[in-house]
C-alpha positions as CSV (number, residue, x, y, z in Angstrom):
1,X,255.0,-98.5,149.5
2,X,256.8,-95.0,148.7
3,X,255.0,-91.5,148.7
4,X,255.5,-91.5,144.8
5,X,254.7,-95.1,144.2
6,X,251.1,-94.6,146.1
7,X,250.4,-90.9,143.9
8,X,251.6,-93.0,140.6
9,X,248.6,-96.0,141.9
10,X,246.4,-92.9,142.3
11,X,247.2,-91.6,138.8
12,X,246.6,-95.0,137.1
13,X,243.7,-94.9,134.9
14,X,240.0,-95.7,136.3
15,X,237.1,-96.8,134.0
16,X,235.7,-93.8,134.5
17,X,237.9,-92.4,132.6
18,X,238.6,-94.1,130.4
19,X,234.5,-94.1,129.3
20,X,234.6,-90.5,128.8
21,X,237.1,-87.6,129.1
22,X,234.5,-84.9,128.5
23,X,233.1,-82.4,131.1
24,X,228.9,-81.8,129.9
25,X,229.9,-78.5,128.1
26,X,232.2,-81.1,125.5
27,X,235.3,-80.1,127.0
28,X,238.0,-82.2,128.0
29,X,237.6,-82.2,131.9
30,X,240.1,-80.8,133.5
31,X,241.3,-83.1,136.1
32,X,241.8,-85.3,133.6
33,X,244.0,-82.7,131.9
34,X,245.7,-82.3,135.7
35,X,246.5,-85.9,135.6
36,X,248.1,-86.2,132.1
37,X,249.9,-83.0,132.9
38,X,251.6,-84.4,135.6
39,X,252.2,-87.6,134.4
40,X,253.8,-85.6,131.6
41,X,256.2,-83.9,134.2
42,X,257.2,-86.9,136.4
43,X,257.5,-89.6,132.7
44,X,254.8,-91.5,134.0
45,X,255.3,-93.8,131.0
46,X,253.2,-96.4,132.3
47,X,249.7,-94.3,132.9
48,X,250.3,-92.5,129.8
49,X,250.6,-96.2,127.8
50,X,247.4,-97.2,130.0
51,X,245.6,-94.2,129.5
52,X,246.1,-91.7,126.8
53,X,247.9,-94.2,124.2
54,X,244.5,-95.7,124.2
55,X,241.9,-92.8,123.5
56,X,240.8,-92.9,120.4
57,X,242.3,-90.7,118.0
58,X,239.7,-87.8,117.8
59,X,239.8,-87.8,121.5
60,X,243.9,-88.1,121.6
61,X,243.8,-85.1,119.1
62,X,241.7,-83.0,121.0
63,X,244.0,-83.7,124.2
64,X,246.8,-82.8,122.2
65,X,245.0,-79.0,121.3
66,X,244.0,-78.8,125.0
67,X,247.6,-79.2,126.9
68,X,250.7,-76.7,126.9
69,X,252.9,-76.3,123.6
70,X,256.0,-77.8,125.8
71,X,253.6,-80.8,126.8
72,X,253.1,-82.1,123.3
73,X,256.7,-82.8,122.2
74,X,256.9,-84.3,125.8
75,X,254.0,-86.8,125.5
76,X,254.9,-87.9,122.1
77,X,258.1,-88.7,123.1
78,X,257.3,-90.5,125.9
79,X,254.5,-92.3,124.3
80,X,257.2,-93.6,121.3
81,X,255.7,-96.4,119.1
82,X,252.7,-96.1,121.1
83,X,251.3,-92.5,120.1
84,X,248.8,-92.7,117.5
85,X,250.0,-90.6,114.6
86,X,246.2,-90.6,113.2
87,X,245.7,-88.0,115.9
88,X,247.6,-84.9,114.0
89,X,244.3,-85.5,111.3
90,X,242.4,-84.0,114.5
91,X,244.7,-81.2,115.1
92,X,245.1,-77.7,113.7
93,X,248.0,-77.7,111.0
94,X,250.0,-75.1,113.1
95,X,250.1,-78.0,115.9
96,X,250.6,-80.6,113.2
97,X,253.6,-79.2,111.8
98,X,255.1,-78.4,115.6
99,X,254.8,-82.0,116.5
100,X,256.2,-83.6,113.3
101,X,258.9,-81.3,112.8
102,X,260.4,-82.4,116.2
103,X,259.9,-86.6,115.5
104,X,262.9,-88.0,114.0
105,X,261.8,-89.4,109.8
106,X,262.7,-92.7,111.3
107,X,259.9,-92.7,113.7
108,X,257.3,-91.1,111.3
109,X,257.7,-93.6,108.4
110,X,257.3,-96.0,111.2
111,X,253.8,-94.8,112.4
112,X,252.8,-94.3,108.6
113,X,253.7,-97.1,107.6
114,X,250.7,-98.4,110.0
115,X,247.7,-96.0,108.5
116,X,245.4,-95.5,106.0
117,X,246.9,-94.4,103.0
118,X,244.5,-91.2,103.4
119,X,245.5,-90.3,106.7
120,X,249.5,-90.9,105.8
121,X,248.9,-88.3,102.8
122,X,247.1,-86.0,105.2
123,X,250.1,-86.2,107.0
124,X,252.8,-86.2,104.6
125,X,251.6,-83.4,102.3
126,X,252.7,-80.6,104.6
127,X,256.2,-81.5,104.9
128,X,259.0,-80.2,103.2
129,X,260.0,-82.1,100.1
130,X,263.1,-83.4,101.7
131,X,261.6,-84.8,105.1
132,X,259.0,-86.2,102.8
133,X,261.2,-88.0,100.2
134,X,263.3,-89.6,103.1
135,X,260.2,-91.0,104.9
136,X,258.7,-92.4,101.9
137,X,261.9,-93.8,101.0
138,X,261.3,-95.9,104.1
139,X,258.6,-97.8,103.1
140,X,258.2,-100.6,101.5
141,X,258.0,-100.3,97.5
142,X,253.8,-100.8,97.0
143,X,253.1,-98.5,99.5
144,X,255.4,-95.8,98.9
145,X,254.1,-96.0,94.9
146,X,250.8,-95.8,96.3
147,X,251.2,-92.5,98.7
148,X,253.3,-91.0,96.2
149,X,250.3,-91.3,93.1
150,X,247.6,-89.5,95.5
151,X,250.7,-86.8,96.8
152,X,251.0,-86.4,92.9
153,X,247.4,-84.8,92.3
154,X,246.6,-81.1,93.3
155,X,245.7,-80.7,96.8
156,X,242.1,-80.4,97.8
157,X,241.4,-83.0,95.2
158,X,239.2,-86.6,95.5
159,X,243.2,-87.8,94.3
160,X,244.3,-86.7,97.7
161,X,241.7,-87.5,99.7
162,X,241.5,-91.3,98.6
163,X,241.5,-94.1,100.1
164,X,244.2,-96.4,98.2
165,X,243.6,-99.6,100.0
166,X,240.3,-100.9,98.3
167,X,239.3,-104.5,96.9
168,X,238.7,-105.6,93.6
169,X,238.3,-108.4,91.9
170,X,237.5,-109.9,88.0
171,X,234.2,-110.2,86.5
172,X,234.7,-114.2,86.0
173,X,235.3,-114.8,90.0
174,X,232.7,-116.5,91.2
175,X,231.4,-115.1,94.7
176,X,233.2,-118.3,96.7
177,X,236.4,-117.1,95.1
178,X,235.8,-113.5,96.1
179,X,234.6,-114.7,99.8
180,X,237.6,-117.2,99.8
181,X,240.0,-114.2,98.8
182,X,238.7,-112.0,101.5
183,X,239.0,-114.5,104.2
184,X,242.8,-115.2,102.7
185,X,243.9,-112.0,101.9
186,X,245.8,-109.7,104.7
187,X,246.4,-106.8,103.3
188,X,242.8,-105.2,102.9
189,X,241.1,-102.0,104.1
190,X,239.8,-102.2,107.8
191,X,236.4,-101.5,106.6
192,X,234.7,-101.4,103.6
193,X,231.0,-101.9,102.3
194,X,231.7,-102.0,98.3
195,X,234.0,-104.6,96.1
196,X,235.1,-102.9,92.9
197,X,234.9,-104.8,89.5
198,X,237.9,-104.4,87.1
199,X,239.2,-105.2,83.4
200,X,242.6,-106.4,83.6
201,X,243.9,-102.8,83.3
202,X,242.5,-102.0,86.2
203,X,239.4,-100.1,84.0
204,X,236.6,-100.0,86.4
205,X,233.6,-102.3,85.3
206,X,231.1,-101.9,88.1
207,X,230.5,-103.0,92.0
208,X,229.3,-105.3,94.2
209,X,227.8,-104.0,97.7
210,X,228.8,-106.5,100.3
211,X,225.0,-107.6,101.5
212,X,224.8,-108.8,97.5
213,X,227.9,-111.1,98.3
214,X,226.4,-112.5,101.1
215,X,223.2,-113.4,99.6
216,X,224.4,-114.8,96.9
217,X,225.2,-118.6,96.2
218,X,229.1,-119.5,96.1
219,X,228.9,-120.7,92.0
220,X,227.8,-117.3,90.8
221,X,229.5,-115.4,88.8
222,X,230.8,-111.7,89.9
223,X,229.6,-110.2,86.6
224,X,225.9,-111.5,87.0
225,X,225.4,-109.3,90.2
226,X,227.3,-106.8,90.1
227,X,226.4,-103.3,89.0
228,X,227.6,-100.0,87.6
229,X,229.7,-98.0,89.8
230,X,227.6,-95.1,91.2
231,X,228.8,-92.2,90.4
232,X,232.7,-92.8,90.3
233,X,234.5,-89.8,90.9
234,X,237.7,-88.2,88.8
235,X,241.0,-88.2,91.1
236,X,241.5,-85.0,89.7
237,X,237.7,-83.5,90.8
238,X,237.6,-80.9,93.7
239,X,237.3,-82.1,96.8
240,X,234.0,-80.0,97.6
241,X,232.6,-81.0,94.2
242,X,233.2,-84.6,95.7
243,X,230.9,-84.1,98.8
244,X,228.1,-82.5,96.8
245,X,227.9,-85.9,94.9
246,X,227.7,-87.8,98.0
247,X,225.4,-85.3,99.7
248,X,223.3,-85.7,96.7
249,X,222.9,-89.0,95.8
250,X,223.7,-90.0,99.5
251,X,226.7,-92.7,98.8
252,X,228.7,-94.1,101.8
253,X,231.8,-94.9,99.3
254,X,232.3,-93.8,95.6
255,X,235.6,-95.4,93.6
256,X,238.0,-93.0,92.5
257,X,239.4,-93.0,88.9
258,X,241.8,-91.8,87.0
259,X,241.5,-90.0,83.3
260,X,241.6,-93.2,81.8
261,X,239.1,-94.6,84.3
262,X,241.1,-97.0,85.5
263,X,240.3,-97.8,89.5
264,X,243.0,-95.5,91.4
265,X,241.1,-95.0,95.2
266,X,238.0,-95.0,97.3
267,X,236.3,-91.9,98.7
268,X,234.6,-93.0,101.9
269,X,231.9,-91.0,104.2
270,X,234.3,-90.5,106.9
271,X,236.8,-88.1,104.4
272,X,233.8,-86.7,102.7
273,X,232.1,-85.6,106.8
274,X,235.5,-83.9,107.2
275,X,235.7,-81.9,103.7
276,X,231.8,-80.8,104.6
277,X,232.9,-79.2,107.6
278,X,236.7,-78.1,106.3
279,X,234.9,-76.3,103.9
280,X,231.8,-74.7,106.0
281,X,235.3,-73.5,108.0
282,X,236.9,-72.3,105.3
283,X,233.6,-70.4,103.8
284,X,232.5,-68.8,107.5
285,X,236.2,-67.6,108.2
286,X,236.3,-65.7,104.4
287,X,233.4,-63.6,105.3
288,X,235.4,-62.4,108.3
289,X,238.0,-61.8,105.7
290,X,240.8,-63.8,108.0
291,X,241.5,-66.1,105.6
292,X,243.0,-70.1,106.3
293,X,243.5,-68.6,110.2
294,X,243.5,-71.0,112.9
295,X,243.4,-70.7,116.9
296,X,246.8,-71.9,117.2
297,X,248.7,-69.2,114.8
298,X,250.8,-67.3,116.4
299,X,250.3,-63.3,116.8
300,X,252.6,-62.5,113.9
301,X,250.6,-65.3,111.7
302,X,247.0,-63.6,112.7
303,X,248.0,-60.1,112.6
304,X,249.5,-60.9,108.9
305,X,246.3,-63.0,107.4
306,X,243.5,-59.9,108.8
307,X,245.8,-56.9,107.2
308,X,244.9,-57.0,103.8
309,X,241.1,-57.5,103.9
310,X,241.6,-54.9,106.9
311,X,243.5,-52.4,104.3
312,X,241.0,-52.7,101.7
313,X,237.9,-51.6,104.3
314,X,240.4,-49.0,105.1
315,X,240.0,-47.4,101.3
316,X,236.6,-48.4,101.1
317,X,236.0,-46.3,104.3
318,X,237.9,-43.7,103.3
319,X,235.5,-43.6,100.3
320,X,232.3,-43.2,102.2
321,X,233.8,-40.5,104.3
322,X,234.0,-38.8,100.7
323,X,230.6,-39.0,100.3
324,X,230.0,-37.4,103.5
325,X,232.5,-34.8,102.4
326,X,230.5,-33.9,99.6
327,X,227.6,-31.9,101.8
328,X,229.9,-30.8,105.1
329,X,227.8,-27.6,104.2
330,X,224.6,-29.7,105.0
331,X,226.0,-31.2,108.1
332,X,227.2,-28.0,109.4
333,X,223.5,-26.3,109.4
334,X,221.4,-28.8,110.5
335,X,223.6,-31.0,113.1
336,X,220.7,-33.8,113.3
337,X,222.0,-35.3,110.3
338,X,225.4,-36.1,111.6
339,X,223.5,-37.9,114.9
340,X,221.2,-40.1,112.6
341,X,223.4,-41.2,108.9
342,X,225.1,-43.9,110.7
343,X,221.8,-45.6,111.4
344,X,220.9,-45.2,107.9
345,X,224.4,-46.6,107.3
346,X,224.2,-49.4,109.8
347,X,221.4,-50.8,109.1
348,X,222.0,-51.1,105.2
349,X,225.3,-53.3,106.1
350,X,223.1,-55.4,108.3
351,X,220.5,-55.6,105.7
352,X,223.1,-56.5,103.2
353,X,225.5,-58.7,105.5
354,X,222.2,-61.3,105.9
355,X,221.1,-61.0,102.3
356,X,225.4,-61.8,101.4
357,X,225.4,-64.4,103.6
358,X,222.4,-66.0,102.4
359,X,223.6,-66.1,98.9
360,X,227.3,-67.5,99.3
361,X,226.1,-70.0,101.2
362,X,223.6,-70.8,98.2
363,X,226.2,-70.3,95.7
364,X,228.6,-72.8,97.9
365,X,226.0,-75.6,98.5
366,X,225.0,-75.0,94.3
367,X,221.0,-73.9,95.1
368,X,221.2,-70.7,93.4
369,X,222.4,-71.0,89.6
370,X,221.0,-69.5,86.4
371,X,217.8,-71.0,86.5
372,X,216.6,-69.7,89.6
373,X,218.3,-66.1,89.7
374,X,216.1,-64.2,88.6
375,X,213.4,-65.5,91.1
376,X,215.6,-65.0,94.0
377,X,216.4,-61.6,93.1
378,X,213.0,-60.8,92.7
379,X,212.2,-62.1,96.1
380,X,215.7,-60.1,97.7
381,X,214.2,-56.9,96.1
382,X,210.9,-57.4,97.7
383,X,212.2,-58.4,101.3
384,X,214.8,-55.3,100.9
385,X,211.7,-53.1,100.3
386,X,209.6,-54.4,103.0
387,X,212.2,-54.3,105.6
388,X,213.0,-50.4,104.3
389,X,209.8,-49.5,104.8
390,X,209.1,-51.1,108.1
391,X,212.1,-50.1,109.7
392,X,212.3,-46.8,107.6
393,X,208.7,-45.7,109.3
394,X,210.3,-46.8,112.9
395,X,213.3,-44.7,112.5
396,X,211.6,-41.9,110.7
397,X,208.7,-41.5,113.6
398,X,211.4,-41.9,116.4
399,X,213.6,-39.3,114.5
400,X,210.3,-37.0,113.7
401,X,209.7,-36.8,117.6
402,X,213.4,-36.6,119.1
403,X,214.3,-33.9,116.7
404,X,210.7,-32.0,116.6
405,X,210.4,-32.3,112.7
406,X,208.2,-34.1,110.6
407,X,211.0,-33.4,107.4
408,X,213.9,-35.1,109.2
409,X,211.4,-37.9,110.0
410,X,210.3,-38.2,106.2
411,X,213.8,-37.8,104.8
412,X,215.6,-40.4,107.1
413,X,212.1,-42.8,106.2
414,X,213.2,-42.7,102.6
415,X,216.5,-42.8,102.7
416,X,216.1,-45.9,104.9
417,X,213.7,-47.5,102.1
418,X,216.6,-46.8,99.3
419,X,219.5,-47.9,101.0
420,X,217.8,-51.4,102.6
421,X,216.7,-51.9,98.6
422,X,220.2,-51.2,97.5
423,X,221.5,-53.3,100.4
424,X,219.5,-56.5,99.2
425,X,220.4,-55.8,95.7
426,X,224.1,-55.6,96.7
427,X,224.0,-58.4,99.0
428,X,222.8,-60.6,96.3
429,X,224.2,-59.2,92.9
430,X,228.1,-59.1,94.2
431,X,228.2,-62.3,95.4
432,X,226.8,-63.8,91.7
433,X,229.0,-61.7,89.9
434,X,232.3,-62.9,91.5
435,X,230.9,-66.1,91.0
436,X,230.5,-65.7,87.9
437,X,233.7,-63.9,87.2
438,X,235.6,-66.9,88.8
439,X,236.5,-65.3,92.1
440,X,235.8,-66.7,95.2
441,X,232.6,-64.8,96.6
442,X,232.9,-65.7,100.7
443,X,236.3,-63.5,100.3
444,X,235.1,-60.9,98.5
445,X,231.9,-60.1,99.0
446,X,231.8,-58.4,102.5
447,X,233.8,-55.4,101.9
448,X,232.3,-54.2,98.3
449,X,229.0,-54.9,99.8
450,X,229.7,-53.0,103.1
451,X,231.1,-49.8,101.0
452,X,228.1,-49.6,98.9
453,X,225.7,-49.7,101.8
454,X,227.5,-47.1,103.6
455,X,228.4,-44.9,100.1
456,X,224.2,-45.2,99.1
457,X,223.5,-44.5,103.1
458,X,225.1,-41.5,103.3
459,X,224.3,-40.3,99.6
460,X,220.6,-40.7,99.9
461,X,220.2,-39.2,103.2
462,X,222.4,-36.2,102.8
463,X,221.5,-35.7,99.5
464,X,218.0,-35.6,100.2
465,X,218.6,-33.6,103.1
466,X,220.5,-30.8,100.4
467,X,217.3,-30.9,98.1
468,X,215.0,-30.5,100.5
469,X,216.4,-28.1,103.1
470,X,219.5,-26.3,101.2
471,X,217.4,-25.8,98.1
C-alpha cells in the first residue's frame, strides 16, 4: 500500500466522528476542519461522500461558514449530486449567494427539485429573475406552479414561508379511505401531524390531528371527527405576526390560506423556530444601528450599512456639543464642571439605553399596547427617579469630597436626578411614538434617545451650575 493510499485510509471517516463534529465550546472541532480541508485539496471524493455528504444539514451548513471562501465552491463541486442544497438555509445569505452563483441552473433545479417547497423558495427567492425563471422552468409543471404561488407573495410573509406539500382530504372520506390514501400515496410531506379538510374548491373546512385518525374506526366519516382549523393563518400575514400566533396559542402546524380561504400551505414549528430567532437577529442588530449586516459581508458591505446611523449620531452629537457651547463662560471659571458632565451624560444614556431596550422588546413581542401604557410609564418614571437619586447622592458625595464643595456635590446630585428621569421618560416614550407613528422603533430609537440624554445632561448641570455660581 502507497504513502497516499495509507493517509487517504487514515482520513476515512471514524464513528467518532461522524457522532459529533463539535468541540465542548459548540464549535466545529478543528481537526475535523483539518481533515475536510485536506480532503478538499487532494479531491478526496470518497471521504468527503462518506463523511461530510452525510452531516446533517444544520451541521453541513455550519461546516460550510467554518472553512475558507475558496473551499466552498471546491466541496460543492466535488460533492455534485451528493451536496445537500438544504444546507444554504443554515448559511448567511452573503455565503448563499457565493455558492449558488457559481452551480450551473442545471444542477440547482436538480437539488430543488428534491426539497421542501419551503426550503426551495428560501433558496430561490434571492436569485436574479433570470437564473430563477430558468431553474423553475426545469421542473416539472405542479411543482414549478406550486414554488412560483409562494415566490408570488411579499417576502417575509406566512405565503413564503409555507409549506406547499400538505394533505387533504373530503369531508365524506371515511377514515380507512384517508388511511388507505396515505399508505398509497407517494407524493406527501415527510412529516406531518395535521390532515386538512377541504370543499371541493379547495375552501378549508377544518382538521384532523393524526392521533384522532388512529383512534378512530375505519367506517367513520372524516366530517364527524374532524374539527375547525385552529387558527389558520393568511398567506399574505407577516411572518412575525405568524410566530406570535403560534407562540400564543402554542400550535406545532397552522394551514395557510389564501384571501378566499382556500387551503394554499402549512406553516410548521420548524419555519416558525427560525422566524423567532431571524427576527430577535434582526431586532438586536437595529439597536446597534447596523442594519440586515452579517459576519460574512465584506468590508465595503459593513462600512456602507453603519454610515448612515453613524452620520445621524454625528449631528446629534454635534447638537449636544451646542449645548455645552451655550455656558463656555461657565466651563471656563469653574474647570470641575468640564471633569464631571460626562458622568451626568453617561449615565443618562445608560439609564435610557436599558429602559429603550426594555420597551422594543415589549413593543416587538406585543406586551406593551394601549392598555397598559400608562402603567408602564408610571412605573419607568418611578424607577428613573429612584435610580437618579441613588446614584445622584453617590456621585454628588464623591464629587462634594474630590472637589472640596458641598455646591458642586448638590448641583451634579440634581442634575443626575433630572436627567436619569428624563432618560426613563425618553427611553420609553420614543420608542411608543415611532410605533405608533409606523416606524420601526429597534432602528430608531437609540440615537434620539442618546441625544436627549446627553442635550438634558449637559443642560441641567451647566445650567444649574450658571444659576447658582454665575448668578
Amino acid at each position: 500500500m502507497t504513502e497516499r493510499e495509507d493517509e487517504m485510509l487514515d482520513r476515512l471517516p471514524t464513528d467518532e466522528v461522524q457522532a459529533d463534529i463539535y468541540d465542548e465550546e459548540g464549535s466545529i472541532r478543528h481537526d475535523f476542519l483539518t481533515m475536510v480541508g485536506a480532503a478538499i485539496a487532494d479531491r478526496d471524493v470518497l471521504y468527503l461522500r462518506q463523511t461530510v455528504a452525510k452531516l446533517h444539514e444544520s451541521e453541513l451548513g455550519h461546516l460550510i461558514e467554518a472553512i475558507q471562501p475558496d473551499q466552498r465552491h471546491a466541496l460543492v463541486k466535488l460533492l455534485g449530486t451528493d451536496f445537500d442544497l438544504t444546507a444554504l438555509t443554515e448559511v448567511d445569505e452573503a455565503i448563499r449567494m457565493q455558492i449558488v452563483d457559481q452551480m450551473p441552473n442545471a444542477q440547482i433545479a436538480a437539488a430543488i427539485g428534491e426539497l421542501d417547497s419551503d426550503d426551495a423558495v428560501y433558496i430561490l427567492e434571492d436569485l436574479d429573475d433570470e437564473d430563477r425563471e430558468e431553474i423553475l422552468a426545469q421542473l416539472p409543471f405542479t411543482e414549478r406552479v406550486r414554488l412560483r404561488r409562494a415566490l408570488d407573495y411579499p417576502e417575509s410573509s406566512a405565503g413564503r414561508r409555507m409549506q406547499t406539500e400538505f394533505v387533504a382530504v373530503p369531508p365524506f372520506w371515511t377514515v380507512g379511505q384517508t388511511i388507505d390514501y396515505m399508505r398509497d400515496e407517494e407524493d406527501l410531506p415527510e412529516s406531518f401531524t395535521q390532515i386538512f379538510v377541504i370543499d371541493p374548491t379547495f375552501k378549508l373546512l377544518g382538521a384532523v390531528n393524526l392521533d384522532a385518525i388512529l383512534r378512530t374506526k375505519r367506517q367513520v366519516k372524516i366530517e364527524t371527527i374532524m374539527h375547525e382549523t385552529n387558527h389558520p393563518i393568511p398567506a399574505e400575514m407577516d411572518q412575525e405576526d405568524a410566530a406570535q400566533l403560534f407562540e400564543q396559542y402554542d400550535l406545532l402546524s397552522a394551514a395557510v390560506v389564501d384571501e378566499n380561504e382556500r387551503l394554499v400551505g402549512v406553516l410548521t414549528i420548524d419555519d416558525v423556530v427560525d422566524v423567532i430567532q431571524e427576527e430577535a437577529e434582526e431586532d438586536l442588530l437595529r439597536l446597534g444601528g447596523v442594519g440586515d449586516e452579517e459576519l460574512s459581508d465584506s468590508v465595503r458591505e459593513t462600512s456602507r450599512s453603519r454610515i448612515p446611523w453613524l452620520a445621524v449620531n454625528l449631528v446629534t452629537a454635534f447638537m449636544a456639543a451646542s449645548v455645552i457651547g451655550l455656558f463656555e463662560a461657565t466651563i471656563e471659571k469653574i474647570v470641575a464642571l468640564a471633569v464631571l458632565m460626562p458622568i451626568v451624560a453617561g449615565m443618562g444614556g445608560n439609564a435610557g439605553s436599558q429602559t429603550m431596550t426594555v420597551t422594543v422588546r415589549a413593543l416587538a413581542t406585543r406586551d406593551l399596547d394601549i392598555h397598559n401604557a400608562f402603567r408602564v410609564v408610571r412605573r419607568e418614571a418611578g424607577v428613573g427617579l429612584i435610580n437618579g437619586a441613588v446614584f445622584g447622592c453617590a456621585v454628588g458625595l464623591v464629587a462634594g469630597l474630590w472637589f472640596q464643595d458641598v455646591s458642586i456635590g448638590g448641583l451634579i446630585t440634581t442634575a443626575m436626578m433630572i436627567n436619569m428621569f428624563a432618560a426613563a421618560m425618553a427611553g420609553i416614550m420614543i420608542p411608543m411614538i415611532l410605533s405608533r407613528a409606523g416606524a420601526d422603533p429597534a432602528v430608531s430609537s437609540a440615537v434620539f434617545v442618546t441625544a436627549i440624554t446627553d442635550m438634558t445632561g449637559f443642560f441641567s448641570f451647566l445650567g444649574l451650575s450658571t444659576w447658582w455660581f454665575m448668578s
